[in-house]
Each structure stands twice: as structure tokens, then as C-alpha cells.
Backbone bond lengths (Angstrom), bond angles and torsions (degrees), N, CA, C in turn:
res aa  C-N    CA-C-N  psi(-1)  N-CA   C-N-CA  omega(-1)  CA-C   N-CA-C  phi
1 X - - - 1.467 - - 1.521 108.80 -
2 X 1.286 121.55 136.38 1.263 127.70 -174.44 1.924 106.84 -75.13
3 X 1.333 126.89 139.22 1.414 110.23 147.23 1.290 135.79 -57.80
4 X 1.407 96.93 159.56 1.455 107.10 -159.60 1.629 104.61 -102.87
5 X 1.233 118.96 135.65 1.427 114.80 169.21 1.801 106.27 -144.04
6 X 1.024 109.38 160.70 1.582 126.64 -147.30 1.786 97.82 -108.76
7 X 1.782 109.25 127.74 1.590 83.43 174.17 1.254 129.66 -41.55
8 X 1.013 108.24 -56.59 1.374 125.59 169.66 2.077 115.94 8.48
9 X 1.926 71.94 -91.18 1.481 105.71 170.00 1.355 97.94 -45.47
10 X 0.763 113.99 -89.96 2.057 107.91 -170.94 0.951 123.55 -34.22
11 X 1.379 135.84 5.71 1.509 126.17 -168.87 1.413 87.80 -134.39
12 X 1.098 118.74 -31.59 1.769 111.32 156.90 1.524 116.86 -58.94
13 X 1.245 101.82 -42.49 1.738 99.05 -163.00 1.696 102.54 -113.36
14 X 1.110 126.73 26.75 1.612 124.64 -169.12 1.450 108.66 -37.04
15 X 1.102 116.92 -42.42 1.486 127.34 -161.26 1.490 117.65 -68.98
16 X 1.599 107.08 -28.97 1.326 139.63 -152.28 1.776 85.88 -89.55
17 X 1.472 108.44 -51.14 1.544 98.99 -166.73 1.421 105.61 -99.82
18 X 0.876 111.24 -26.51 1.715 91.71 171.60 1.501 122.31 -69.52
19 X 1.567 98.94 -4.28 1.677 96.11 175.85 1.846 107.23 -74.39
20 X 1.757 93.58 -32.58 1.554 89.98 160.33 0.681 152.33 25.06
21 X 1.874 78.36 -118.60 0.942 113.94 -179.01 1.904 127.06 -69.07
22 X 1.326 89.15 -36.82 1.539 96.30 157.48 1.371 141.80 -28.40
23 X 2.012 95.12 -42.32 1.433 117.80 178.33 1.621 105.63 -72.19
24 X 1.247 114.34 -17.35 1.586 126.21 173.74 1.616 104.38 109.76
25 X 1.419 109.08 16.24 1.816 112.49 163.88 1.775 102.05 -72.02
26 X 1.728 108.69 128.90 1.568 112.06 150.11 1.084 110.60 -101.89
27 X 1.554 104.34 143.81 1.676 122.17 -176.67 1.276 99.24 -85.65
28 X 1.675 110.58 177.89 1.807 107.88 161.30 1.951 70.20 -135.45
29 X 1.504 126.27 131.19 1.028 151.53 103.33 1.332 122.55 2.02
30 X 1.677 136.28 100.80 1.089 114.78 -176.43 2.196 98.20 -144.39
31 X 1.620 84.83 142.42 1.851 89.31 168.84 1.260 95.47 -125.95
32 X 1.533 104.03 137.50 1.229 121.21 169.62 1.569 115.16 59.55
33 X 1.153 125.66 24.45 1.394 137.02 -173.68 1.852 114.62 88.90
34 X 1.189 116.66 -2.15 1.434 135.04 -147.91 1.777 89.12 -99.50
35 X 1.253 142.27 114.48 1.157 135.20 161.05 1.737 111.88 -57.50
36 X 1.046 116.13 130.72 1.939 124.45 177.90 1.520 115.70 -131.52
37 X 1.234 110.02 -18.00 1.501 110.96 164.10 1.318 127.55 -171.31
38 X 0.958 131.93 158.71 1.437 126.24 -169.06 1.544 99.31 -121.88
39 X 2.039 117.89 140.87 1.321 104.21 173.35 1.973 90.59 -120.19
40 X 1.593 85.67 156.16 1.519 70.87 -165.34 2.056 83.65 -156.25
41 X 1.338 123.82 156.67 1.227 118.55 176.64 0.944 149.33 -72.87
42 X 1.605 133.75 120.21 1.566 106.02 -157.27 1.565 119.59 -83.90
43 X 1.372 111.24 169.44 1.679 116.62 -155.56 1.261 121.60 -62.35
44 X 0.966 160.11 -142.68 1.569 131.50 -157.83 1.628 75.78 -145.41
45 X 1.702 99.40 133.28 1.582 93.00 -175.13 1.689 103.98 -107.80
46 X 1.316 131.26 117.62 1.071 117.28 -173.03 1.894 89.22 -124.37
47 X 1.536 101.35 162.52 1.452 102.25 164.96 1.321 125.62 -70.70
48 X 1.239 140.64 -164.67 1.530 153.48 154.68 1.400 103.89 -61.94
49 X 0.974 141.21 -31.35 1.640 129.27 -152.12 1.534 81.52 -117.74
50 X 1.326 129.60 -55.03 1.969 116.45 172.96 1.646 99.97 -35.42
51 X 1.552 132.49 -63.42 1.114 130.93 -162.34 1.239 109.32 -55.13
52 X 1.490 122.91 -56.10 1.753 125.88 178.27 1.144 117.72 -57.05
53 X 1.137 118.97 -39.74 1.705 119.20 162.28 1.203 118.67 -46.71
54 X 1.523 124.21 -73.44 0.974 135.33 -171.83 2.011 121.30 -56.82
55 X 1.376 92.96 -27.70 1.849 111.08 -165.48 1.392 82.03 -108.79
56 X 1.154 170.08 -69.39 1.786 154.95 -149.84 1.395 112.76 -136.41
57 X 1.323 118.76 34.28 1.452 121.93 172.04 1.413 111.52 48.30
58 X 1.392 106.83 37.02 1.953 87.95 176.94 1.651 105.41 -89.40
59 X 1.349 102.43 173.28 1.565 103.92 -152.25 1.611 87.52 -111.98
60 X 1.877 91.67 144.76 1.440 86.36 175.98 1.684 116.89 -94.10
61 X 1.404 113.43 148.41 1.444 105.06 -175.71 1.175 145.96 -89.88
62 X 1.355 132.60 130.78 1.331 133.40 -146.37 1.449 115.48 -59.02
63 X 1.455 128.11 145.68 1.120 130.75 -176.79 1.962 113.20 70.15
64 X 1.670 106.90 -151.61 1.450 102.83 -157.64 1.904 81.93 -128.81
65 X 1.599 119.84 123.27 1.197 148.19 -179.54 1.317 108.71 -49.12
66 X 1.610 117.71 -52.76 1.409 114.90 -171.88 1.447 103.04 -114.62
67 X 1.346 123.25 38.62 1.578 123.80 173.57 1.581 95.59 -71.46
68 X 1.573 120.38 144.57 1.664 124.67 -170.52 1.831 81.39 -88.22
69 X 1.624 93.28 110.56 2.130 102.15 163.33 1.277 99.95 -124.33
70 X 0.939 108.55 -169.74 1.866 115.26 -179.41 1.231 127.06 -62.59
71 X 1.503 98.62 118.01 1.924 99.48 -170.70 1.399 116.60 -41.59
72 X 1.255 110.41 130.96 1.330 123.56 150.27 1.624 130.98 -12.75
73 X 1.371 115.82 105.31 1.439 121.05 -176.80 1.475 106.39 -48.54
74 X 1.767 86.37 150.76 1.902 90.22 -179.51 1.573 103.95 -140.84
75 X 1.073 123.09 142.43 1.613 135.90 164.36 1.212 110.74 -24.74
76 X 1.042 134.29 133.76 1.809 141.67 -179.58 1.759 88.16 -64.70
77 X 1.105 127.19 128.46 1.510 117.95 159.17 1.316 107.84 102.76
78 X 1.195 124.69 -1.72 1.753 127.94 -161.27 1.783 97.94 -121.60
79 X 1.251 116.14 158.65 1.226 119.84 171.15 1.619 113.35 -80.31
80 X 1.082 110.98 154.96 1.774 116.00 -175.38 1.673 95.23 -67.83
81 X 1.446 123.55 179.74 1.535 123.75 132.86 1.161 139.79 -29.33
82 X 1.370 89.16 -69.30 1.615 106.85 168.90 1.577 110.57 -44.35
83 X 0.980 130.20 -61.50 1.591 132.28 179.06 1.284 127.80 -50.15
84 X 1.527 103.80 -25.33 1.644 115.46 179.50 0.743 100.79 -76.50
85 X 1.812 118.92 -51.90 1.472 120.14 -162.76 1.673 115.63 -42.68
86 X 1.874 96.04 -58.37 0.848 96.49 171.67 1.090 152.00 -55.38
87 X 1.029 125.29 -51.82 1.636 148.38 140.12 2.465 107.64 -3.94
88 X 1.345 80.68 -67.41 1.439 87.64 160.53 1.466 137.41 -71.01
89 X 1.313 111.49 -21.00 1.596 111.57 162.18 1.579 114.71 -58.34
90 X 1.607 104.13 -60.60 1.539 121.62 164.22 1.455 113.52 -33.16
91 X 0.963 124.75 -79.73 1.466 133.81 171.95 1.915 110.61 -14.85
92 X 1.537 90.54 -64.77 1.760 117.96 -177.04 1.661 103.81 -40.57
93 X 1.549 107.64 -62.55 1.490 123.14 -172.43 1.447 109.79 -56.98
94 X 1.708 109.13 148.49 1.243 116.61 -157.60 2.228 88.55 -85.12
């Protein structure tokens, strides 16, 4: 069961319970004995790559992913990326 605190109380002490709640205590909100809201902490926001790390040890990778470095090697004889891409936008258009 969550504690109970009184508007009242909370608007006197805001500071007091949101430290709290912070600690990961949810309140139940109450007027006049009447529960009206509950404050409680929100879920821990981590990215995709915090989660894989943390849940299957994947490693995070050095430096910055989409920093512009030297294009991507290509097959002697083959079109780059860039060319497909393009090539396929063209195609797309009426």
C-alpha cells in the first residue's frame, strides 16, 4: 500500500515528497480522506544500446557511429550506395 499524504501536506512540504518519491516511494494523494491521485516515479528511461549493454553485455562502440569518415568500400565494377540510392529514387518518381 502506498503512503498517504494530504493535499494539504504536499503543498507545504513539496520538496520533502518528491525527494521520495525520487528514492522510488509512491504516494496516494488524499482530500479530505478521499484518495485523488497518486504521485509515484516515472520508469527509468534508458536507450536501446543502455538496455543491450546492461541485459547481454554488448559492448558499446568506440567513437561517434554517424561521424561523415571515408565512404564505405565498394566492389571494383559495382555501383557505390550513393548510386543505388539514387538510381532508386528515380525509378520511385512518377
Amino acid at each position: 500500500m502506498a503512503a498517504e499524504v494530504t493535499v494539504r501536506e504536499l503543498r507545504q512540504n513539496l520538496s520533502v515528497y518528491l525527494r521520495r518519491v525520487e528514492r522510488g516511494e509512491t504516494l496516494a494523494v488524499t482530500r479530505r480522506g478521499e484518495p485523488v491521485a497518486v504521485l509515484a516515479p516515472l520508469p527509468e528511461r534508458r536507450s536501446a544500446l543502455d538496455r543491450l549493454v546492461a541485459q547481454r553485455g554488448a559492448v558499446r562502440p568506440a567513437g561517434d557511429l554517424l561521424a561523415h569518415g571515408a565512404p564505405l568500400p565498394t566492389t571494383p565494377g559495382e555501383p557505390s550506395i550513393s548510386e543505388v540510392l539514387e538510381r532508386q529514387r528515380r525509378e520511385r518518381l512518377p
